[in-house]
C-alpha positions in Angstrom: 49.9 -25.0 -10.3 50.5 -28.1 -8.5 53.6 -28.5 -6.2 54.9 -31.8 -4.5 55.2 -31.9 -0.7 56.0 -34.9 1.8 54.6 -35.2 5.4 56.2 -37.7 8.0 54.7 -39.6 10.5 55.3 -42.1 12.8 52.4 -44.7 14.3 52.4 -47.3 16.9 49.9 -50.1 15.5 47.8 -51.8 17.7 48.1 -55.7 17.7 47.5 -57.4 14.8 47.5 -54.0 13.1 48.3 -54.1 8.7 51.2 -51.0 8.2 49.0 -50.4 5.6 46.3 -49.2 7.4 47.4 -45.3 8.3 47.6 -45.3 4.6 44.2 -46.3 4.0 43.0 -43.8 6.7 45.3 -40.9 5.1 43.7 -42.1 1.4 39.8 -42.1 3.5 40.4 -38.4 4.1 41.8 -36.9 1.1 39.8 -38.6 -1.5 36.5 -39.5 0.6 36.9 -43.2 -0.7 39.4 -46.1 -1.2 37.4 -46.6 -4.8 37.4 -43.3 -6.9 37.9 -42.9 -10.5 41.2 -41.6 -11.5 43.6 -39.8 -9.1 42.6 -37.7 -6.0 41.7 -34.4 -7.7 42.3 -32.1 -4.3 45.7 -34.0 -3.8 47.1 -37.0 -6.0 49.2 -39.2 -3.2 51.1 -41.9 -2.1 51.8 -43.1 1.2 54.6 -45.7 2.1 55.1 -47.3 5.5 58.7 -48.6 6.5 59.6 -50.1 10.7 59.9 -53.2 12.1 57.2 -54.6 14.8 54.3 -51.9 15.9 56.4 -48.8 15.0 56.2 -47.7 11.5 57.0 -44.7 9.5 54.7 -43.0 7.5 55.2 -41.0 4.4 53.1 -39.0 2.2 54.1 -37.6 -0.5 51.3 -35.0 -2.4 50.8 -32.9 -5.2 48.2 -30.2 -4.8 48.3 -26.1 -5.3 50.2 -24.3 -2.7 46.7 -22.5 -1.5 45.6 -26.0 -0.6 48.8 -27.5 1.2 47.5 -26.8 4.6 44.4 -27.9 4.3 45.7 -31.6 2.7 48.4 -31.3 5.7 45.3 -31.0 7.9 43.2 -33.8 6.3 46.6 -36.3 6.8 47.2 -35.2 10.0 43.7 -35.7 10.8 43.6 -39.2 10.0 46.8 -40.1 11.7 45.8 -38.4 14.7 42.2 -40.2 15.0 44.3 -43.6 15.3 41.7 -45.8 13.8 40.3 -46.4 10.2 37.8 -48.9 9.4 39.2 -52.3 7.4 37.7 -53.6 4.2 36.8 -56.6 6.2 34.3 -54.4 8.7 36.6 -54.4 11.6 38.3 -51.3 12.6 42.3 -50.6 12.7 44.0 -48.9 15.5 47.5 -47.2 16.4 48.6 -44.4 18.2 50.4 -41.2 16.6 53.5 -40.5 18.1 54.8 -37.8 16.0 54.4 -36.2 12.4 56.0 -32.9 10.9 56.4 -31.7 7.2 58.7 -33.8 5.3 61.3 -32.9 2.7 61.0 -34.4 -0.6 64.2 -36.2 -1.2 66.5 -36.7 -4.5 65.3 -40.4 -4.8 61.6 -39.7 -5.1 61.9 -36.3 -7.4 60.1 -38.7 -10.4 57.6 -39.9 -8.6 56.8 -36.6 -7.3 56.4 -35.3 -11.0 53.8 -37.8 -11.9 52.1 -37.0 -8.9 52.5 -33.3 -9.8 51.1 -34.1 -13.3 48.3 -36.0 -12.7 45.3 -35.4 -14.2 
């Protein structure tokens, strides 16, 4: 059975850098492609950005079955901590990870955390 879990991050981007573009690495790693058909099936996710200038926080949230949690933990941690992911346009994105730890779903993101948990 699938449980929801959040992992927290936070990334300084190189210049020039999209926030979105941890995201895209995190979404590279779990689901082996930006273009898949339907949700992730190892771990349906989302991942938010939120910071001002070249340090943002990163959050995943993830539904997958607790025997697979620390592997998706690794996968995200992974591409955080590689600090580059390639762009849609053929260049490559950069940032540095500065920290990350297991996150705590909170009360404001308990029905998004359902759908994730029910997808199919």
């Amino acid at each position: 059975m699938r449980t929801a879990y959040a992992h927290d991050a936070v990334v300084i981007l190189g210049p020039g850098v999209d926030a979105g573009a941890p995201g895209a690495a995190v979404t590279l790693a779990v689901c082996g492609s930006w273009d898949h058909p339907g949700p992730c099936p190892l771990a349906p996710h989302h991942t938010s950005t939120s910071g001002k200038g070249s340090e943002v926080r990163v959050r995943v949230l993830f539904a997958t079955d607790s025997d697979h949690e620390a592997d998706v933990r690794a996968l995200i941690v992974g591409a955080l901590s590689s600090g580059r992911t390639p762009t849609p346009e053929g260049g490559t994105a950069s940032w540095r990870l500065r920290h990350h730890a297991v996150g705590e779903l909170e009360a404001d993101e308990a029905h998004h955390a359902s759908r994730l948990v029910a997808s199919e």
